[in-house]
PDB file of N, CA, C and O in Angstrom:
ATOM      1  N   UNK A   1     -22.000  81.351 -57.131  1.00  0.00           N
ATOM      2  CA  UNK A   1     -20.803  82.032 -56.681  1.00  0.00           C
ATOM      3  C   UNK A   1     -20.329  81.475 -55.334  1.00  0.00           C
ATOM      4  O   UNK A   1     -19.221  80.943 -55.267  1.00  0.00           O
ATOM      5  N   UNK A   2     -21.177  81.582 -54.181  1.00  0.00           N
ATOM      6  CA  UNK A   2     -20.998  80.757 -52.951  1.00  0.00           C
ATOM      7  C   UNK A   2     -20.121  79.593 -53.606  1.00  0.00           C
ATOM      8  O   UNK A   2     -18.891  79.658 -53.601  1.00  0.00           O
ATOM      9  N   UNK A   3     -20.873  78.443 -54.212  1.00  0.00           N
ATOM     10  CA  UNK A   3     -20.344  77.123 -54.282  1.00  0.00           C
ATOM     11  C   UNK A   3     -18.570  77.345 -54.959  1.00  0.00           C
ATOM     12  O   UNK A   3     -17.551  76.787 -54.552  1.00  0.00           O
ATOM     13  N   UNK A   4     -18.695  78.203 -55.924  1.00  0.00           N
ATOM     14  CA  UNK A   4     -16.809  78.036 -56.331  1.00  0.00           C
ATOM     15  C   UNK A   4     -16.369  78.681 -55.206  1.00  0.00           C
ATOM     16  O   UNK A   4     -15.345  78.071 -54.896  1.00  0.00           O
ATOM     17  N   UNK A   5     -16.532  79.478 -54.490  1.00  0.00           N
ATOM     18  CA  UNK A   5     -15.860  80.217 -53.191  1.00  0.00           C
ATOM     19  C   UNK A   5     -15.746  78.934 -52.170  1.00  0.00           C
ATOM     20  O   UNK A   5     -14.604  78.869 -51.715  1.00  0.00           O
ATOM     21  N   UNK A   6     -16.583  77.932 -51.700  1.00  0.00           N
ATOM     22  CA  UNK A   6     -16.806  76.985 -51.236  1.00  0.00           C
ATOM     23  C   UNK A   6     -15.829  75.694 -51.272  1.00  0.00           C
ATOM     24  O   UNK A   6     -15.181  75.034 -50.460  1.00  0.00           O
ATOM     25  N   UNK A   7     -16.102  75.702 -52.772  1.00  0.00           N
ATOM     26  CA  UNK A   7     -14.771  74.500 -53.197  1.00  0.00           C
ATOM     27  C   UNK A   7     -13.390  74.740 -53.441  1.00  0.00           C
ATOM     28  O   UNK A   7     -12.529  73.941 -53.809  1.00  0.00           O
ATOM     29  N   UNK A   8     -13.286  76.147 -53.143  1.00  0.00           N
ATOM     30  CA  UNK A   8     -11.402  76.898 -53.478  1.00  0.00           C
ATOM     31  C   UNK A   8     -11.532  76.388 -51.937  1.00  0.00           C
ATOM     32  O   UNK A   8     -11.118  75.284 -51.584  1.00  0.00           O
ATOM     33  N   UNK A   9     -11.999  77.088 -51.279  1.00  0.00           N
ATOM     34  CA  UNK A   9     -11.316  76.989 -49.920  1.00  0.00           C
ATOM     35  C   UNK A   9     -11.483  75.542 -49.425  1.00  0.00           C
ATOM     36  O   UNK A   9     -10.587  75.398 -48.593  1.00  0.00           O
ATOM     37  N   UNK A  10     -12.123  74.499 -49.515  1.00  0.00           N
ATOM     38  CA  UNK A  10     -11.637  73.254 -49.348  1.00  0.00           C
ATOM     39  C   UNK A  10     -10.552  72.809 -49.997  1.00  0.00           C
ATOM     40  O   UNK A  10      -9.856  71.968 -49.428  1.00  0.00           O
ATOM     41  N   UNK A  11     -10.227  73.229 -51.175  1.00  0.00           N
ATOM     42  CA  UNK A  11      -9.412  72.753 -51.943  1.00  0.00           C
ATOM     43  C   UNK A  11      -7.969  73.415 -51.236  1.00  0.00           C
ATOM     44  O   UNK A  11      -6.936  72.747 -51.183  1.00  0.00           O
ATOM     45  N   UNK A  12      -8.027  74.311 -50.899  1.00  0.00           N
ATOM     46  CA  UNK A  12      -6.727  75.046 -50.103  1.00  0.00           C
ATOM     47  C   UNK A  12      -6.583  74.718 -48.987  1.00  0.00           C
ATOM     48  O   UNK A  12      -5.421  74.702 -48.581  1.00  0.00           O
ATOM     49  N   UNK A  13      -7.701  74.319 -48.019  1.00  0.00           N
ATOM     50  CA  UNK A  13      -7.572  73.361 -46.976  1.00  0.00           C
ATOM     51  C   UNK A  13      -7.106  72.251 -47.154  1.00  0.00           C
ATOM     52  O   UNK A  13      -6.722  71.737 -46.104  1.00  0.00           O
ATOM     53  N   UNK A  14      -6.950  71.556 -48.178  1.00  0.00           N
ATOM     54  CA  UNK A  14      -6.933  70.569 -48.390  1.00  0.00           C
ATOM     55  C   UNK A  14      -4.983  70.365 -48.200  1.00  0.00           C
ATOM     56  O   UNK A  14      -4.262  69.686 -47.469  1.00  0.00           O
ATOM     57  N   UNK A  15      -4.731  71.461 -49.402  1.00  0.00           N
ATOM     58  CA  UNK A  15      -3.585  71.488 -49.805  1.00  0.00           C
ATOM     59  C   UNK A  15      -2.451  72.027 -48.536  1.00  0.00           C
ATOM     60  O   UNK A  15      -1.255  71.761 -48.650  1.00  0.00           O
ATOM     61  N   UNK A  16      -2.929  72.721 -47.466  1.00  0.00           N
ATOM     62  CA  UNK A  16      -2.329  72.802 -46.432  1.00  0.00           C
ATOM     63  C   UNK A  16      -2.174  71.553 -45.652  1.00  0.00           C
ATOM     64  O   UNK A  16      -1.145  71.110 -45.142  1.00  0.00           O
ATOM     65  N   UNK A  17      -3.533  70.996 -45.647  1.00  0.00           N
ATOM     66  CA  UNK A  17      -3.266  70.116 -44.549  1.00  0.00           C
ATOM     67  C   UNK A  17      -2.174  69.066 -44.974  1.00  0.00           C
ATOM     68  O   UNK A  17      -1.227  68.720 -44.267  1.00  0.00           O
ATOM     69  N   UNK A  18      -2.566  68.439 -46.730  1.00  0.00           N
ATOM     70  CA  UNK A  18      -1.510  67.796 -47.018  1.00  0.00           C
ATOM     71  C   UNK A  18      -0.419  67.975 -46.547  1.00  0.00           C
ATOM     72  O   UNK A  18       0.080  67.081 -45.863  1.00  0.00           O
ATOM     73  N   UNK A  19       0.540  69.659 -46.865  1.00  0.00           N
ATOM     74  CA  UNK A  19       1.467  70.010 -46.713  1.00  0.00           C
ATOM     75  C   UNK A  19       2.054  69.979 -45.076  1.00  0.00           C
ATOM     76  O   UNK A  19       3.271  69.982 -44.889  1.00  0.00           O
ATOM     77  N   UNK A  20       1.210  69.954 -44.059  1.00  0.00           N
ATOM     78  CA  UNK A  20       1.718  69.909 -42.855  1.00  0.00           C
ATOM     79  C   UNK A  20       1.900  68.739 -42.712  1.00  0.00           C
ATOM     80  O   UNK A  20       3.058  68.386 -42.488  1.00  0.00           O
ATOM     81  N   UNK A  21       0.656  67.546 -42.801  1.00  0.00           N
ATOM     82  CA  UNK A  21       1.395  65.914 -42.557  1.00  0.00           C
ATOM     83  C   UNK A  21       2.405  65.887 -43.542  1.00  0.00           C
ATOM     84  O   UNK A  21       3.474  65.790 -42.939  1.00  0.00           O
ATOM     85  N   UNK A  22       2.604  65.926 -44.825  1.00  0.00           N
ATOM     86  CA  UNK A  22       3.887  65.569 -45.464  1.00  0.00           C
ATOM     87  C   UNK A  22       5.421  66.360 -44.420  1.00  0.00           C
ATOM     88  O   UNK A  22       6.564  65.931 -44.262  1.00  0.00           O
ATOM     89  N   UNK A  23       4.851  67.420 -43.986  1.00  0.00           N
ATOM     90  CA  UNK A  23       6.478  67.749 -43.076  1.00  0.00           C
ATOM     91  C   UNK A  23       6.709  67.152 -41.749  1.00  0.00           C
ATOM     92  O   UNK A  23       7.782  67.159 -41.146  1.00  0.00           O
ATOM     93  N   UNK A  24       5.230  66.464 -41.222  1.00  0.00           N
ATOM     94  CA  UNK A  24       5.895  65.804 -39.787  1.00  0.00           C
ATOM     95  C   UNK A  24       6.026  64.458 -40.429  1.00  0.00           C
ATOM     96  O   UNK A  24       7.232  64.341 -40.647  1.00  0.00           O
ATOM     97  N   UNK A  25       5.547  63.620 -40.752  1.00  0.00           N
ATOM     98  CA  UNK A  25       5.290  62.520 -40.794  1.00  0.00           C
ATOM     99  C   UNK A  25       6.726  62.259 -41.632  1.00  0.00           C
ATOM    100  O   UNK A  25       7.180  61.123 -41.496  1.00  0.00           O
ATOM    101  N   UNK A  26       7.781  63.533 -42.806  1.00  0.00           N
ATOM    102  CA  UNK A  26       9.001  62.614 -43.032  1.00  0.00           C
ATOM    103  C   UNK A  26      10.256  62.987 -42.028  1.00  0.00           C
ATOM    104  O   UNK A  26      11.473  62.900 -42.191  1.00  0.00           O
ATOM    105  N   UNK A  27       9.467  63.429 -40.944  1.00  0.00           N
ATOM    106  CA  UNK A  27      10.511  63.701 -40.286  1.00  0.00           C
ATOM    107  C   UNK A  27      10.590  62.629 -39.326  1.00  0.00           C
ATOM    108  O   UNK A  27      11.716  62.137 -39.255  1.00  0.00           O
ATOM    109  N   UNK A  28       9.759  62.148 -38.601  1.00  0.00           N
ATOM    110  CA  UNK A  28       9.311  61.304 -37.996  1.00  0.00           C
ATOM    111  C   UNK A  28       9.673  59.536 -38.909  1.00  0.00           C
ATOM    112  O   UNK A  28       9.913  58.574 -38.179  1.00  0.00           O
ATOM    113  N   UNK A  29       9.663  59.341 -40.449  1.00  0.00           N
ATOM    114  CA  UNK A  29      10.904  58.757 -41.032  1.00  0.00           C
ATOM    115  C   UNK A  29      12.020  58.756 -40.870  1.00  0.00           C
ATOM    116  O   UNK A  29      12.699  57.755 -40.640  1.00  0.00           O
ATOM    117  N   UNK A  30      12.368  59.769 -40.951  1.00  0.00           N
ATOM    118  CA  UNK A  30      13.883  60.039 -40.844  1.00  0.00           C
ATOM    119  C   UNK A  30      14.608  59.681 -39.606  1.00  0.00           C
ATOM    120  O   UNK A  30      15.725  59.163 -39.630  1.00  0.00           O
ATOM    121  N   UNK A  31      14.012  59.942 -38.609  1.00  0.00           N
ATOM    122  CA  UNK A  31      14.495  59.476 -37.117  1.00  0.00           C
ATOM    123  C   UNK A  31      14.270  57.852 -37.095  1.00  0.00           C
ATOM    124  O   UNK A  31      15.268  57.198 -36.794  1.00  0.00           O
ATOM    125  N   UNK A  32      12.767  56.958 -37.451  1.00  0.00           N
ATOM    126  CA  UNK A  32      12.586  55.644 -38.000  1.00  0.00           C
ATOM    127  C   UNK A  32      13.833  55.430 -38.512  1.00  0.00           C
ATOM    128  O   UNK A  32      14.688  55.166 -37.666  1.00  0.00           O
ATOM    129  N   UNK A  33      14.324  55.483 -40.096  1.00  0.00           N
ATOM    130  CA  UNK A  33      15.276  54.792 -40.586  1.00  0.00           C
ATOM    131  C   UNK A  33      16.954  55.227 -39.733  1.00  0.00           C
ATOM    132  O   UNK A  33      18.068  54.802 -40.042  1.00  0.00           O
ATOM    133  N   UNK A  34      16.642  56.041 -38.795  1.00  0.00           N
ATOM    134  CA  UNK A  34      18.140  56.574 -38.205  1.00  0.00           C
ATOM    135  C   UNK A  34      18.154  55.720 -37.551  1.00  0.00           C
ATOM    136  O   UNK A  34      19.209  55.111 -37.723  1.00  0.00           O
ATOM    137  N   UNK A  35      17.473  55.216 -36.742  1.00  0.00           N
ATOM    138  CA  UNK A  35      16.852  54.215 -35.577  1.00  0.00           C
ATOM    139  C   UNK A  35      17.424  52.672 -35.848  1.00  0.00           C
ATOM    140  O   UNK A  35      18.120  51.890 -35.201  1.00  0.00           O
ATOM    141  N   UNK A  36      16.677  52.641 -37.315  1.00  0.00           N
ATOM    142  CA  UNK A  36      17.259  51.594 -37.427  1.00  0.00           C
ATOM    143  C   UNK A  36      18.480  51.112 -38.480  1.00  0.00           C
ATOM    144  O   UNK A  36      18.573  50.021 -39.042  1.00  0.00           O
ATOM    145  N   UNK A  37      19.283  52.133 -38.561  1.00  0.00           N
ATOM    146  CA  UNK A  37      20.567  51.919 -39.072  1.00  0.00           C
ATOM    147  C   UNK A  37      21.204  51.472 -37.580  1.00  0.00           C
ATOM    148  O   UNK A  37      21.839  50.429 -37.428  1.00  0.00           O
ATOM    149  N   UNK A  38      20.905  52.518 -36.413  1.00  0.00           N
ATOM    150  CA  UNK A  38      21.783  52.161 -35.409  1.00  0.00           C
ATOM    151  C   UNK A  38      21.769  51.106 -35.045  1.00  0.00           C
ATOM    152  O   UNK A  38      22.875  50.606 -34.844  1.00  0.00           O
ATOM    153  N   UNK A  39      20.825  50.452 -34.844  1.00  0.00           N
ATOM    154  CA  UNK A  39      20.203  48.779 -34.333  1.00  0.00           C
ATOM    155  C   UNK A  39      21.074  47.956 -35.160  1.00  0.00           C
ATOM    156  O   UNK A  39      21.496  46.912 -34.662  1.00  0.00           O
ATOM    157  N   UNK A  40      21.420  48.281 -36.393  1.00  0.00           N
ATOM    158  CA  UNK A  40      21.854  47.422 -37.455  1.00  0.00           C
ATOM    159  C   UNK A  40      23.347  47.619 -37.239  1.00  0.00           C
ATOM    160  O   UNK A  40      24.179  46.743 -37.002  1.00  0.00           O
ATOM    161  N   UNK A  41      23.575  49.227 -37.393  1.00  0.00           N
ATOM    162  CA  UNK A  41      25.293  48.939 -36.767  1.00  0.00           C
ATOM    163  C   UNK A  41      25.744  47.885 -35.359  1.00  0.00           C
ATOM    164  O   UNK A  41      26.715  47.134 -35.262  1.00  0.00           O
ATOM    165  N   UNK A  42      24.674  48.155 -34.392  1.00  0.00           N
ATOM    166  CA  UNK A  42      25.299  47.604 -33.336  1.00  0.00           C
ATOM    167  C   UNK A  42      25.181  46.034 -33.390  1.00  0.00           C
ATOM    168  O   UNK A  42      25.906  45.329 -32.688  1.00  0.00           O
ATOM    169  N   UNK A  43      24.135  45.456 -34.347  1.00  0.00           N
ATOM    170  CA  UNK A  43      24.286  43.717 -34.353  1.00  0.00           C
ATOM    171  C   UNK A  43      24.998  43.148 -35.348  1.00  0.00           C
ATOM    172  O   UNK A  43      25.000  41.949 -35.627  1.00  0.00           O
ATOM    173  N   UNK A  44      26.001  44.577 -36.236  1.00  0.00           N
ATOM    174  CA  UNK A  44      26.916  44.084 -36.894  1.00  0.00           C
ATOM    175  C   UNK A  44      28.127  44.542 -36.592  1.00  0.00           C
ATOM    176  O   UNK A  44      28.971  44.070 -37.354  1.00  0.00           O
ATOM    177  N   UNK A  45      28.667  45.449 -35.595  1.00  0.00           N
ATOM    178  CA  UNK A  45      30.078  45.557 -35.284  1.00  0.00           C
ATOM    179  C   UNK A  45      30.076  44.931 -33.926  1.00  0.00           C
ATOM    180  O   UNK A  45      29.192  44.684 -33.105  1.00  0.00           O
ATOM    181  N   UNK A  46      31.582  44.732 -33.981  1.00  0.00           N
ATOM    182  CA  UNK A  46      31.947  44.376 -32.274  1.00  0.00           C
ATOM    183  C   UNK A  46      32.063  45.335 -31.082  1.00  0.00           C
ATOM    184  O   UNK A  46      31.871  45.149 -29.880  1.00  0.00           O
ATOM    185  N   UNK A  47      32.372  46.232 -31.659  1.00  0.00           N
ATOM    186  CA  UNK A  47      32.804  47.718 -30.867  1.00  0.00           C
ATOM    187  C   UNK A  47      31.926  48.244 -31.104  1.00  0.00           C
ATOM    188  O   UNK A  47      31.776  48.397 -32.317  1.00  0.00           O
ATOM    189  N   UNK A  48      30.799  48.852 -30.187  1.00  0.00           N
ATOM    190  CA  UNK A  48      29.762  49.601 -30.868  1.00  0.00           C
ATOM    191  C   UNK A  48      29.747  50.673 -30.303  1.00  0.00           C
ATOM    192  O   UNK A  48      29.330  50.614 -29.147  1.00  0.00           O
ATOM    193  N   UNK A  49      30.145  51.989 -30.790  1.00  0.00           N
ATOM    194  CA  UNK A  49      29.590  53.531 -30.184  1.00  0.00           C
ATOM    195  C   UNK A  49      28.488  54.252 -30.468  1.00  0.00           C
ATOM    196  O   UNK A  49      28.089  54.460 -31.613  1.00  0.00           O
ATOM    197  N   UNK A  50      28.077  54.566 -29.678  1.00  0.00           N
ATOM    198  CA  UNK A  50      26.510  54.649 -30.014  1.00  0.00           C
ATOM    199  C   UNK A  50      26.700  56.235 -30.936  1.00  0.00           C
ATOM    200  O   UNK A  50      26.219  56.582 -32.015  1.00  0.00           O
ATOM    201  N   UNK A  51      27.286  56.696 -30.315  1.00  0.00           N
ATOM    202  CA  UNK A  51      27.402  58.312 -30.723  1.00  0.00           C
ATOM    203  C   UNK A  51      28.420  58.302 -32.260  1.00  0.00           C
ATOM    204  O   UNK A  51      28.287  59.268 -33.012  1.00  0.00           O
ATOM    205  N   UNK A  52      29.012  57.625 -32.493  1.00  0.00           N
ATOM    206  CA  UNK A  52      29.300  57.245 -33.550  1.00  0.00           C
ATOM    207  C   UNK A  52      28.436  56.953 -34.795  1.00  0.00           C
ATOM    208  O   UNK A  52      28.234  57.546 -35.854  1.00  0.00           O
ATOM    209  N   UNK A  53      28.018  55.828 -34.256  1.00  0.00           N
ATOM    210  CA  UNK A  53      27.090  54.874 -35.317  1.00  0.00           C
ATOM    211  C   UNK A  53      26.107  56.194 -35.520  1.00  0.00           C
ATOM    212  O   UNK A  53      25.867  56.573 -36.667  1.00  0.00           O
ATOM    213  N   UNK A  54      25.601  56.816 -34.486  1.00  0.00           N
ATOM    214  CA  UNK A  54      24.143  57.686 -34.724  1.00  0.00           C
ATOM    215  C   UNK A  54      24.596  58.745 -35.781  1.00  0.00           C
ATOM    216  O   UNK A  54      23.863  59.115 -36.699  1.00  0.00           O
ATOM    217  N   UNK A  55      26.315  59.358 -35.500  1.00  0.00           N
ATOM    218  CA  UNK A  55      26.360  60.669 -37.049  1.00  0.00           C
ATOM    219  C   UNK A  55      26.700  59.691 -38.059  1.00  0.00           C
ATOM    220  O   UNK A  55      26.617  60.221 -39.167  1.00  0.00           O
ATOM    221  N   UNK A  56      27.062  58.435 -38.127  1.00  0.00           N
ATOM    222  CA  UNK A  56      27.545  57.816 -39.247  1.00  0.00           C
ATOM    223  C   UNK A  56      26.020  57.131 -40.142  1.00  0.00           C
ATOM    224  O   UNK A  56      25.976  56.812 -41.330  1.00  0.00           O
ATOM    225  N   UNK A  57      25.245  57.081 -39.447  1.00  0.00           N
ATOM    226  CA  UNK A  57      23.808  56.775 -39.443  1.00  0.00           C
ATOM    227  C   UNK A  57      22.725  57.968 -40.589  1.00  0.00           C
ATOM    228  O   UNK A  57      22.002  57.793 -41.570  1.00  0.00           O
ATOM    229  N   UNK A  58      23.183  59.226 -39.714  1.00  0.00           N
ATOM    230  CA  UNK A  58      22.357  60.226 -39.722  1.00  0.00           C
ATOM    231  C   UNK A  58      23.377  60.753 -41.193  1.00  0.00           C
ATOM    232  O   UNK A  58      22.873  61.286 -42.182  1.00  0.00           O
ATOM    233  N   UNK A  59      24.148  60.601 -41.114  1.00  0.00           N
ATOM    234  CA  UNK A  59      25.165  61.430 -42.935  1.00  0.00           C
ATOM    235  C   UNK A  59      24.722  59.894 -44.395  1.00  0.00           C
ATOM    236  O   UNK A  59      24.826  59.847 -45.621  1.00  0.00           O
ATOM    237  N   UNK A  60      24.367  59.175 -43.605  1.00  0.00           N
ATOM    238  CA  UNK A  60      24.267  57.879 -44.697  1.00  0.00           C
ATOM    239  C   UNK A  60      22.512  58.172 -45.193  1.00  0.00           C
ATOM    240  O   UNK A  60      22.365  58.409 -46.392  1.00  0.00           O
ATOM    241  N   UNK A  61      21.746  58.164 -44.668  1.00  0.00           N
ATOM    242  CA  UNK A  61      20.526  58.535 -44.259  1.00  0.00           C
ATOM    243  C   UNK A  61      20.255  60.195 -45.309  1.00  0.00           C
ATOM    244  O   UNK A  61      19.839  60.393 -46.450  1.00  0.00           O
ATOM    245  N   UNK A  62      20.635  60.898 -44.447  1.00  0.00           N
ATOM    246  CA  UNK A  62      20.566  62.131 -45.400  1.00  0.00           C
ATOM    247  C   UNK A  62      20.946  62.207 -46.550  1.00  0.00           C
ATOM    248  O   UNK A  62      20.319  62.947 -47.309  1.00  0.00           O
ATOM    249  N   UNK A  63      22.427  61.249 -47.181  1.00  0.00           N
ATOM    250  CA  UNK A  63      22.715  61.089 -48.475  1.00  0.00           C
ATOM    251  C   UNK A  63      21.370  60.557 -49.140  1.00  0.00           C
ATOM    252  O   UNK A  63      20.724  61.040 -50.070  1.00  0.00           O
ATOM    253  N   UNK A  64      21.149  59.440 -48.395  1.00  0.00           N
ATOM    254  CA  UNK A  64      20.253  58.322 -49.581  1.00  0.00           C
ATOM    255  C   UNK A  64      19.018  59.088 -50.025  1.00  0.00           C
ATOM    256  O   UNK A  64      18.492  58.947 -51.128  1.00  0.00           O
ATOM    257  N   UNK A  65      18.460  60.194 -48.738  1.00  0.00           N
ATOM    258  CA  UNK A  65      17.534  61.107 -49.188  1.00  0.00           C
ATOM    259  C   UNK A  65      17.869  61.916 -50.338  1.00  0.00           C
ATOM    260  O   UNK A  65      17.254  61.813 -51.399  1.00  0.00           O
ATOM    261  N   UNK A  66      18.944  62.817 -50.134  1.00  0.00           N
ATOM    262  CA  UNK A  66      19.265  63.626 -51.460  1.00  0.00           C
ATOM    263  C   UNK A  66      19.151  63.167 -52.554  1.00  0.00           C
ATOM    264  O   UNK A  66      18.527  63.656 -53.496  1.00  0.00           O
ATOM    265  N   UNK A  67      20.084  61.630 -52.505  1.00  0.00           N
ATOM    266  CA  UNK A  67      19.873  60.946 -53.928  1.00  0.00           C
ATOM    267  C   UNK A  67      18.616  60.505 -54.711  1.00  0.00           C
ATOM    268  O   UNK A  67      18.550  60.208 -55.903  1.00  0.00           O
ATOM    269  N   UNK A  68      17.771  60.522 -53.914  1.00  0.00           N
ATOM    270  CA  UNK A  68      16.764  59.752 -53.861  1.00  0.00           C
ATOM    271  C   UNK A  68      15.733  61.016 -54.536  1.00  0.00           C
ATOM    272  O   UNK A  68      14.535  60.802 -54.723  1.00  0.00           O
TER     273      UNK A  68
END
């Protein structure tokens, strides 16, 4: 009895911990690929606004997630 009581709760440890790195770690993506859309806008336009590129960045980004 111990031992199945034993292996649920690792197993639910388990499944939390998954669940917390899976929520920082795609967030911490998400700012990565924002990052480098901006880098990419600015060594491909002439005019570069930063505050621009970053919501035009951040709505392109969030699409490709949804779709995805």
């Amino acid at each position: 009895m111990k031992d199945k009581i034993l292996k649920l709760t690792i197993i639910l440890l388990g499944i939390i911990i998954i669940y917390f790195l899976k929520t920082n770690f795609s967030e911490y993506n998400l700012k990565k690929a924002i990052s480098a859309c901006v880098v990419a806008q600015k060594r491909t336009t002439e005019s570069f606004d930063l505050e621009k590129s970053k919501k035009y960045c951040e709505e392109q980004v969030k699409k490709e997630k949804e779709d995805y």
